[in-house]
C-alpha positions in Angstrom: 19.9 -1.9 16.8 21.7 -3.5 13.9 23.1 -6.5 14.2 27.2 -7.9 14.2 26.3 -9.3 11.4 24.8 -7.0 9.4 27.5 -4.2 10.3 29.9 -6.6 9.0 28.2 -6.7 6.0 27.9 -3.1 5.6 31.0 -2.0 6.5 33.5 -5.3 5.7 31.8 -6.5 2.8 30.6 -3.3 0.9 27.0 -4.9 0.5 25.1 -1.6 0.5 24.0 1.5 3.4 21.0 2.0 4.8 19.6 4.9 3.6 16.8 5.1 5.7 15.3 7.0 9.4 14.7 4.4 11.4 12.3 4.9 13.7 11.5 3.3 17.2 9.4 0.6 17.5 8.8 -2.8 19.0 8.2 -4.3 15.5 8.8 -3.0 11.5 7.2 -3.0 8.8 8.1 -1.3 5.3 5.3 0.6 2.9 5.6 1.0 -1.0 2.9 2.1 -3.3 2.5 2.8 -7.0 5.0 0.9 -8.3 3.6 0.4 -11.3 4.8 -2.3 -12.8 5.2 -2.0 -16.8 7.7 -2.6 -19.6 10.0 -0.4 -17.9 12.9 -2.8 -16.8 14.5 -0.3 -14.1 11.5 -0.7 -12.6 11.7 -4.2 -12.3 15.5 -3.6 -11.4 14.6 -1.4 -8.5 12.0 -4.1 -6.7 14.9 -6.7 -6.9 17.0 -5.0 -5.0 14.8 -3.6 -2.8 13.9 -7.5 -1.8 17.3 -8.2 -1.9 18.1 -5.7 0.4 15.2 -6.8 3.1 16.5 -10.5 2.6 19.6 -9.6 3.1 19.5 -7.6 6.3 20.4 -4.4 4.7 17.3 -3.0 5.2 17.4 -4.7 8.6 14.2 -5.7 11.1 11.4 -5.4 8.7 8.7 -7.8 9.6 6.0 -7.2 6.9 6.1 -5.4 3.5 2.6 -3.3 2.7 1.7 -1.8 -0.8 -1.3 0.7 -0.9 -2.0 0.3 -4.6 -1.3 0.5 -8.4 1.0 -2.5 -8.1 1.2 -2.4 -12.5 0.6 0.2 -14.7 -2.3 -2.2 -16.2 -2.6 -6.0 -15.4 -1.6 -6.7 -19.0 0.2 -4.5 -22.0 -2.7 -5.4 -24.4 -5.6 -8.1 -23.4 -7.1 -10.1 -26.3 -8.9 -12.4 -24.2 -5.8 -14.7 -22.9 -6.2 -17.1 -20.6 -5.2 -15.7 -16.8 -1.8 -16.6 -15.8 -0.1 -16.2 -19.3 3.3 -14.7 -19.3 2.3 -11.1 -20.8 0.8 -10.5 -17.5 2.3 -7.7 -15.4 0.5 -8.8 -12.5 1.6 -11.9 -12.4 5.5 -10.6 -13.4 4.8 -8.5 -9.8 3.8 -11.9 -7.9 6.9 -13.5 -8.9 8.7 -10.5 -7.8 7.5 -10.1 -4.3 7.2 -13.6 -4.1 11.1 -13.0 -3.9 10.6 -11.7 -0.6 11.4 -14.0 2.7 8.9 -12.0 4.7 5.1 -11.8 4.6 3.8 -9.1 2.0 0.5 -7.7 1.5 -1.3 -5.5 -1.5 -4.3 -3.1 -1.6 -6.0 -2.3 -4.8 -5.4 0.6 -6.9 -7.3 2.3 -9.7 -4.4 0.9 -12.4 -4.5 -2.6 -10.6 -8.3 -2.2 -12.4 -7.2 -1.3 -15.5 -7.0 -4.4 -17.8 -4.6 -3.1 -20.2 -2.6 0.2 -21.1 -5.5 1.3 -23.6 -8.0 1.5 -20.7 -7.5 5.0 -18.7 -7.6 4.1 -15.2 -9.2 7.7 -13.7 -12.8 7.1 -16.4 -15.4 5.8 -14.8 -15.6 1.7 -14.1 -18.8 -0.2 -14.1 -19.8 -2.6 -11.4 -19.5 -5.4 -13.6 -16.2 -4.5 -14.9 -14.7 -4.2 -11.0 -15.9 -7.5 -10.1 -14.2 -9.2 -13.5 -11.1 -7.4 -12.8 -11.2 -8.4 -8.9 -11.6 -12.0 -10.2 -8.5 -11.9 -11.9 -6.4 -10.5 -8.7 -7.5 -12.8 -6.5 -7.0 -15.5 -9.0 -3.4 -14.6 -9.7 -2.7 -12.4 -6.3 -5.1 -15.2 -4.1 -5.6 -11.6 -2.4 -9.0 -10.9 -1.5 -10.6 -6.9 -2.8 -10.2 -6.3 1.1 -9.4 -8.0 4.2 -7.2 -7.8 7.8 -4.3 -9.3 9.1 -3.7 -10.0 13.2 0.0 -9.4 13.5 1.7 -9.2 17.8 -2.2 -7.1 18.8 -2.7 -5.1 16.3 -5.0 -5.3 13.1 -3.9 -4.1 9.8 -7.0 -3.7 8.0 -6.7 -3.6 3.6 -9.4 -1.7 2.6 -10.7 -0.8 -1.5 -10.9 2.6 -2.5 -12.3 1.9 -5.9 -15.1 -0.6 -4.9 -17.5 2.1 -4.9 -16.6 4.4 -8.0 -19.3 2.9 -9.9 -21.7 5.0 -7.6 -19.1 8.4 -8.3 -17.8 6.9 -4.3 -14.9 5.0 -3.4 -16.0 2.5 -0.5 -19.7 0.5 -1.3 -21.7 -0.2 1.5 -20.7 -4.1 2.0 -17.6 -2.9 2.9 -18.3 0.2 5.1 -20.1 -2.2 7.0 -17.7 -4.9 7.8 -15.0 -2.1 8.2 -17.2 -0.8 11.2 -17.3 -4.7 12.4 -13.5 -5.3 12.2 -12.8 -1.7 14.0 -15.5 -2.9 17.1 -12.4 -5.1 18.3 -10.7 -3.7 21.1 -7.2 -3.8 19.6 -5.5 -1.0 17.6 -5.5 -0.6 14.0 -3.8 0.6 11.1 -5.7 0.9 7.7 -4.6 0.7 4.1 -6.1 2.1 1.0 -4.8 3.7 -2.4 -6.7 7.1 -2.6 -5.8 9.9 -0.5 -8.6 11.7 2.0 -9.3 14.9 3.0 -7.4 15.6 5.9 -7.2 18.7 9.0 -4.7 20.2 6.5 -5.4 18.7 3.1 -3.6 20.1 0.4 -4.8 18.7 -2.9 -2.3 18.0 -5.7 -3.6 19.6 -9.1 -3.3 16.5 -10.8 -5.4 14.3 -8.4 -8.2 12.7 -9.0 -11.0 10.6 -6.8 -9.8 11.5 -3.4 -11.8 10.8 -0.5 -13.7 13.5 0.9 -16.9 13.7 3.4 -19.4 15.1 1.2 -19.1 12.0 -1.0 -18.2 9.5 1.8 -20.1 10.8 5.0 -20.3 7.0 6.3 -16.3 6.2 6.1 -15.8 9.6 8.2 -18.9 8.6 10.8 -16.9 5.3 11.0 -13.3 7.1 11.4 -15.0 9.6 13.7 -16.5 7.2 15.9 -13.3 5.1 16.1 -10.8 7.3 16.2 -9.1 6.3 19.5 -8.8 3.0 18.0 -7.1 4.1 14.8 -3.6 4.3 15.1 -2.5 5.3 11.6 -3.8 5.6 8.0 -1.5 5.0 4.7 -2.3 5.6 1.1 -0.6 6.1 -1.8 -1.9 7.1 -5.5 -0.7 10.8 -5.2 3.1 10.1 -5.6 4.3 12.5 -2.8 5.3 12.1 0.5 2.5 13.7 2.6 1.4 13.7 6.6 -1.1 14.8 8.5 -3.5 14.0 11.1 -7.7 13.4 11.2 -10.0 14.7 13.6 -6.5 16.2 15.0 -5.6 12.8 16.4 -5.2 10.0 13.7 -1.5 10.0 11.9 -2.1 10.1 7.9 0.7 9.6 5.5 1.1 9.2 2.0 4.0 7.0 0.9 5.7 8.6 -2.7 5.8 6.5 -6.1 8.0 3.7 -6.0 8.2 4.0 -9.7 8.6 7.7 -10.5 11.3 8.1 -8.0 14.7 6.5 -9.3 16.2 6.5 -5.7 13.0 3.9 -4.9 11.5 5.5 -1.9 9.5 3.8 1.2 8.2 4.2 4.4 9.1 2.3 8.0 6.8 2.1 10.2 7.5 1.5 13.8 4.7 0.1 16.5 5.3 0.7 19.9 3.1 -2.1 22.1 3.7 -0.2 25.4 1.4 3.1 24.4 0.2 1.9 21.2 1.4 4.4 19.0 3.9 4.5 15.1 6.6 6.0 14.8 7.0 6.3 11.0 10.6 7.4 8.9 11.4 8.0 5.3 14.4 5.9 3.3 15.1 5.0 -0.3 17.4 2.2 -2.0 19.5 4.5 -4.1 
């Protein structure tokens, strides 16, 4: 329910609508993905006032921002070597952007938030060494880790890497299979987060797409998602630039958030968790 003072804001002041389905829940949280940071200023434009518009109650109730992945279009325009934190960084330009932001926010690792600068083509193959030396520099300048979880009112929002294992033609390496299985052996629910899309019951594959997740080359992920599926309460990804649901195994929600950067009207995901059956209620909006 909104608030007195944010209807007064909406409808006295003129400060903006919500242009959003808000779904029920006991708690909010707002999804992005591929925003793509770059020289494009509208871009830049749009993620102001999509902060301004959480600060300011417009987009009201929203606890936690997620974004599964491609953050920039490359962490710099060109790279000769500079030193990290220099100003031609489009990484850091995105820190100080959702730094902005008077809630918690949290990022997952795309395949351009690899690429080092616009000259490197972010679906060719990466090599180990070149993943770690880009991972270095986002956790240096992000202080986010390649993957980790967040505890948040019982449930565990779990940030996974799907480009950790491309280096093997995969998308998760074993390290991180195996502490994904230890996090899910909690008994709490859980919501994962990861850029690449996966085959789903209904799977419809964009012709453009590239290095989506599929059992043949990622039996272990599936054993793991099989195995806790009861305990999975939702799946979000990005990298595809459409608005997409379905469901796993016929029981775990999947959706695919659009580009935050293609779309001019800015759009997002809310995400609604219900404590009292454990369960997300998820709705569409946009800024514009």
């Amino acid at each position: 329910m909104l608030t007195l003072a944010v209807l007064f804001c909406l409808v006295a002041l003129g400060c903006g609508k919500i242009n959003a389905h808000f779904p029920t829940g006991d708690f909010h949280i707002l999804v992005i993905s591929d925003t793509h940071i770059s020289n494009d200023q509208t871009k830049i434009e749009r993620l102001r006032e999509l902060d301004h518009r959480i600060n300011q109650g417009v987009i009201p109730g929203i606890c936690m921002l997620v974004h599964t992945g491609d953050v920039v279009s490359s962490v710099y325009q060109t790279y000769k070597g500079e030193a990290i934190g220099r100003r031609n960084s489009r990484l850091a330009r995105a820190v100080q952007l959702f730094s902005q932001l008077d809630i918690p926010y949290y990022w997952v690792m795309g395949n351009h938030d690899y690429k080092i600068d616009s000259d490197r083509d972010s679906d060719a193959p990466f090599q180990k060494q070149e993943l770690m030396r880009m991972e270095k520099i986002w956790k240096e300048m992000t202080d986010f880790d390649p993957y980790f979880a967040v505890f948040y009112r019982g449930w565990k929002f779990i940030f996974m890497n799907s480009m950790r294992g491309c280096y093997q033609e995969r998308n998760f390496d074993d390290e991180q299979l195996i502490w994904l299985e230890r996090q899910l052996e909690e008994r709490i629910p859980a919501v994962l987060f990861f850029h690449h899309p996966l085959k789903t019951d209904h799977f419809r594959l964009w012709e453009w797409s590239s290095r989506f997740i599929e059992p043949e080359t990622e039996p272990e992920f599936y054993r793991i998602l099989k195995k806790y599926q009861i305990r999975i309460k939702g799946i979000f990804v990005g990298h595809e630039h459409h608005f997409i649901s379905d469901t796993l195994f016929g029981n775990i929600p999947v959706y695919e958030t659009a580009s935050f950067a293609d779309d001019e009207k800015g759009p997002y995901i809310i995400a609604g968790f219900n404590d009292s059956d454990k369960t997300i209620a998820v709705g569409k909006g946009h800024i514009y």
